[in-house]
C-alpha positions as CSV (number, residue, x, y, z in Angstrom):
1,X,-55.5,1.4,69.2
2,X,-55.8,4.6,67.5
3,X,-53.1,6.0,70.0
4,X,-50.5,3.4,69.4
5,X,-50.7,3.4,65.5
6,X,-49.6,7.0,66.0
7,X,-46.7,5.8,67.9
8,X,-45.3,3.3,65.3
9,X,-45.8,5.8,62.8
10,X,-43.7,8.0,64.5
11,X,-41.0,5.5,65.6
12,X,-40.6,4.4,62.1
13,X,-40.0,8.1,61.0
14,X,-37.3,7.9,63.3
15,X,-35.8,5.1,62.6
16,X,-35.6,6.2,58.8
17,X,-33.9,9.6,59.5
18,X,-31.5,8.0,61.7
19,X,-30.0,5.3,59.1
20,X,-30.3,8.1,56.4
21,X,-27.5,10.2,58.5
22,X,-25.6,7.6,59.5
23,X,-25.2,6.9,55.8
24,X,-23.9,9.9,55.1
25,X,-22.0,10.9,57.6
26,X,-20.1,7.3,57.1
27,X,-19.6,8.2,53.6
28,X,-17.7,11.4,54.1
29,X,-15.5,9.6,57.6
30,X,-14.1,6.8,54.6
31,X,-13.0,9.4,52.6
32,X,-12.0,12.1,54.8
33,X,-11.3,10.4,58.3
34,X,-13.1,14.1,59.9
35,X,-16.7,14.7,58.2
36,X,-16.4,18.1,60.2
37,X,-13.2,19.7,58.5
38,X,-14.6,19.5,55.0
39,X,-15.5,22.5,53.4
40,X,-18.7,23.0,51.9
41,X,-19.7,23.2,48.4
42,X,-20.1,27.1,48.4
43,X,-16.3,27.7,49.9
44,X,-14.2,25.9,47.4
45,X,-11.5,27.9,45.8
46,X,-12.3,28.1,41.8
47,X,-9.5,27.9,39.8
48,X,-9.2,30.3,36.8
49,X,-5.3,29.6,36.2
50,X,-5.8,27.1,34.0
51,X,-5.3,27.9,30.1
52,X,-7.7,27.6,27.8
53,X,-7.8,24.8,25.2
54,X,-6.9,26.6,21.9
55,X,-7.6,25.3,18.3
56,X,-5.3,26.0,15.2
57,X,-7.0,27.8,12.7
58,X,-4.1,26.0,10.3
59,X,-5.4,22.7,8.5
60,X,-2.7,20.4,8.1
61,X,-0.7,19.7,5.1
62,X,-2.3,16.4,3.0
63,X,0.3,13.3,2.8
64,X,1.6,13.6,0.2
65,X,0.9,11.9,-3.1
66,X,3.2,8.2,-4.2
67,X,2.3,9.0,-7.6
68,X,4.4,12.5,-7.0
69,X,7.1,10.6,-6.4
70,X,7.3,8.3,-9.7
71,X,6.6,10.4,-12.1
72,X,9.9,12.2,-12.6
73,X,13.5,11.4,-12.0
74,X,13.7,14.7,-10.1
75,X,12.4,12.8,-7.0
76,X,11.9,9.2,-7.5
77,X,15.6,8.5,-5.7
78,X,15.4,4.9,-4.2
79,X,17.2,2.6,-6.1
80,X,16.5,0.5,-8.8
81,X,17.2,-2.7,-8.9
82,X,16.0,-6.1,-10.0
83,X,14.5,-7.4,-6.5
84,X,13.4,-4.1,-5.7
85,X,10.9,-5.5,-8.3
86,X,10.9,-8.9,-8.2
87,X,11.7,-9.7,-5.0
88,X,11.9,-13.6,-3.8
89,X,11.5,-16.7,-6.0
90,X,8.5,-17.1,-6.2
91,X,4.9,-14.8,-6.7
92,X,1.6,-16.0,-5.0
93,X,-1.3,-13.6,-6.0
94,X,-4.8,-15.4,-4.2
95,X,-4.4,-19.2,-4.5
96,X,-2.0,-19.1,-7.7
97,X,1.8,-19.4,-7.4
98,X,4.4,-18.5,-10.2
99,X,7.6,-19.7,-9.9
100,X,10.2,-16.7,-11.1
101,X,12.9,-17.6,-13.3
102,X,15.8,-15.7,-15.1
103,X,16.2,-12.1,-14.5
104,X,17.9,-9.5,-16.2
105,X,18.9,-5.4,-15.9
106,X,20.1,-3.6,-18.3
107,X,21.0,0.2,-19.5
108,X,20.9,-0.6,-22.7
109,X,16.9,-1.4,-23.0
110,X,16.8,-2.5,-26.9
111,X,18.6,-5.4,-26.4
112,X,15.4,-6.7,-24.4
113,X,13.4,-5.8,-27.2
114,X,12.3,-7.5,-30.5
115,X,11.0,-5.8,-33.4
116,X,10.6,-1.8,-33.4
117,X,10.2,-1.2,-29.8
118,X,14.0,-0.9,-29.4
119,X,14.3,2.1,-31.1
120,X,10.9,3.3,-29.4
121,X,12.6,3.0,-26.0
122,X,16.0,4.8,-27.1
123,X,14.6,7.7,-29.1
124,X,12.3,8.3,-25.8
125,X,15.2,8.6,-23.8
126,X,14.7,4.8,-22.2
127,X,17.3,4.2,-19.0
128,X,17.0,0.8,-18.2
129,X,15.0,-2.0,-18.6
130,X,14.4,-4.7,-15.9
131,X,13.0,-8.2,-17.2
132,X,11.8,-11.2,-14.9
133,X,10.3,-14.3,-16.3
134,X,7.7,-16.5,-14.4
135,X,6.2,-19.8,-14.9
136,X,2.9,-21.9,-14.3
137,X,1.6,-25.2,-15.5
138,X,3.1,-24.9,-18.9
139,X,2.9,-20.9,-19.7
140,X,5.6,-18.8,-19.3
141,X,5.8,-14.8,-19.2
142,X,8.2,-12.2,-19.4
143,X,7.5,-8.7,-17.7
144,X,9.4,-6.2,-18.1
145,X,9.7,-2.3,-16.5
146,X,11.8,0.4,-18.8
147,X,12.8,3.1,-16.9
148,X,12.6,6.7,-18.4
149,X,13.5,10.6,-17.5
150,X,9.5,11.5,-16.7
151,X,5.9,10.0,-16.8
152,X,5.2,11.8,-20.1
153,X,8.3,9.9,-22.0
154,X,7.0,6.9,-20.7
155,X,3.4,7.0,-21.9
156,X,4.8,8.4,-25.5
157,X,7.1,5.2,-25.3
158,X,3.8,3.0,-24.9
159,X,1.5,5.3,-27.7
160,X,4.4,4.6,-29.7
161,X,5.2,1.2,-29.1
162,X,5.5,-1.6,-32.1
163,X,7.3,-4.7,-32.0
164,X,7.4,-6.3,-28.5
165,X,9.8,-7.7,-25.5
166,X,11.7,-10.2,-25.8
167,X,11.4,-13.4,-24.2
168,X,13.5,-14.5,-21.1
169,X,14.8,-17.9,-20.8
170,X,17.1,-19.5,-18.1
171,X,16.1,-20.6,-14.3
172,X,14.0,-23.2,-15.6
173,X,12.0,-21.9,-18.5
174,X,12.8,-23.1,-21.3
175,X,12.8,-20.5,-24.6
176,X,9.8,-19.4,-25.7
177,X,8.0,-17.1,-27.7
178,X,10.5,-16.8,-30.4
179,X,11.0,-17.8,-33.3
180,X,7.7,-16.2,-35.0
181,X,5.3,-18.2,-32.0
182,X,2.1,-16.0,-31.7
183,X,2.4,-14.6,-28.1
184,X,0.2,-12.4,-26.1
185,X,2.0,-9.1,-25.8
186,X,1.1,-6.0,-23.6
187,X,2.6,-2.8,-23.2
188,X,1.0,0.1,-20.2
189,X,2.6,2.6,-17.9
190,X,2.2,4.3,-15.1
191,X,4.4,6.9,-13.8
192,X,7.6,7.1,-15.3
193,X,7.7,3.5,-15.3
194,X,6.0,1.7,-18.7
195,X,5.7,-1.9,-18.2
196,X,5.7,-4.7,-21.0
197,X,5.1,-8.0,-20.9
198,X,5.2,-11.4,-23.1
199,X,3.4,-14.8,-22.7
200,X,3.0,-17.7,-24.0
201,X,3.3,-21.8,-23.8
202,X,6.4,-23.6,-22.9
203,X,5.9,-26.2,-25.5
204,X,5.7,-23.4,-28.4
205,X,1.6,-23.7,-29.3
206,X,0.5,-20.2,-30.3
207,X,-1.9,-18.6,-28.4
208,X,-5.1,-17.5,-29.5
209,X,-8.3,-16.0,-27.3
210,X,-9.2,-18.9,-26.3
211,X,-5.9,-20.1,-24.3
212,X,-7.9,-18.2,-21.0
213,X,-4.6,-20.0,-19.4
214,X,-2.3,-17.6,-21.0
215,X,-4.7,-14.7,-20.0
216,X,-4.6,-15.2,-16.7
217,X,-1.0,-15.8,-16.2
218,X,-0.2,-12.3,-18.2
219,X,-2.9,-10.3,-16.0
220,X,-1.3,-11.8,-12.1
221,X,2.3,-10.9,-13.4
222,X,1.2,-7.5,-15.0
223,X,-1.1,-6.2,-12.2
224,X,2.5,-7.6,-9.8
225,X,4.1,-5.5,-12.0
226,X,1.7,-2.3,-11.4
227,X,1.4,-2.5,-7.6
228,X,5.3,-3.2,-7.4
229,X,5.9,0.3,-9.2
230,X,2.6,1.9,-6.7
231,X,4.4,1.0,-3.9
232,X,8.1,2.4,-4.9
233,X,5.7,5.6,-4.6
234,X,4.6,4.6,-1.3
235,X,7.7,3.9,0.4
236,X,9.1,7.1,-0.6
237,X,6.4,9.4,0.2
238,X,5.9,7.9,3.1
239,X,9.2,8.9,4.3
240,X,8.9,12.4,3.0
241,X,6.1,12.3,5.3
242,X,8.2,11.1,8.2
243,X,11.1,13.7,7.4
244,X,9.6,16.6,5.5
245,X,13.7,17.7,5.4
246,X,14.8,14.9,3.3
């Protein structure tokens, strides 16, 4: 008994190394086809040809800034035009849509004007003056961007500014906000760009702080207005970006 345990013990053993050479030496046949050509580990050549990875010490420029790019004549060069603006005929900001109606461009900025802020645009060296009127559900607002040499001439434009713009009618608004009608007025800048704007109801009611209506209208198409004039910024430094050479 004793006698024969050893000799399972033993044929096991053997059994075990066998299958574990088998293994391997199948292993080496499916990827080589000759297990004895292969080299072993110690003989492989090492190759030291091969460069180096190498780092620049050099940080790379920043992108450069859209601001840069409207805040002086010098290098805001795209085009200016009405649909560069305005584009479409329509504006949808979230769930609110405002239908766009007349448009206008002009060199001559004052005659968009009413009041003092003519003068206020000429005597700061005002180049053109784009208006766009939009409506919804009754109100009515005119927004318009003046146009000037550099950002500083802009923002003394708006510090200055008295009077207001004038309403635009035509492309199915109605006039409105003439006349003496209380309006809400607004006047900001950014850039070389300042930006106006004029609201009010259709049917000639004044507006007071109440008319949340008005409000909300005023603050879609002035914030439009803002991003519209951001974005001339982006475009343009994005292709500086794209052609340093340009």
């Amino acid at each position: 008994m004793i006698g024969g345990g050893a000799l399972a013990t033993v044929a096991i053993g053997a059994i075990v190394t066998t299958a574990v050479v088998t293994s391997n030496g199948g292993g080496k046949d499916k990827a080589d086809g000759n297990a004895s050509q292969l080299p072993a580990p110690a003989d492989l050549p090492e190759d030291t040809s091969a460069p180096a990875p190498s780092f620049s010490s050099v940080a790379p420029p920043p992108p450069p800034d859209p601001k840069d790019f409207i805040s002086s004549a010098k290098k805001d060069k795209a085009p200016i035009t009405v649909d560069g603006f305005f584009p479409g005929k329509k504006l949808t900001m979230g769930d609110r849509v405002h239908l766009k109606g007349a448009t206008s461009n002009s060199t001559k900025c004052a005659t968009g004007t009413q009041g003092a802020l003519g003068t206020v645009l000429a005597n700061n060296g005002c180049e053109q003056l784009i208006r766009a009127t939009y409506r919804k559900e009754g109100v009515a607002v005119t927004v318009g961007i003046a146009v000037f040499e550099t950002e500083a001439r802009a923002k003394k434009a708006v510090d200055q500014s008295s009077g207001g713009l004038a309403s635009l009618s035509g492309g199915g608004v109605d006039t409105f906000c003439r006349g003496g009608t209380v309006c809400l007025r607004t006047a900001n800048s950014y850039g070389r760009y300042a930006y106006f704007s004029v609201g009010g109801f259709l049917n000639g009611k004044r507006v007071t702080t109440a008319d949340k209506d008005v409000y909300a209208v005023n603050k879609d198409l002035t914030t439009f207005a803002f991003r519209q004039i951001h974005r001339r910024g982006q475009l343009q430094a994005s292709q500086a970006a794209a052609d340093p050479s340009s």
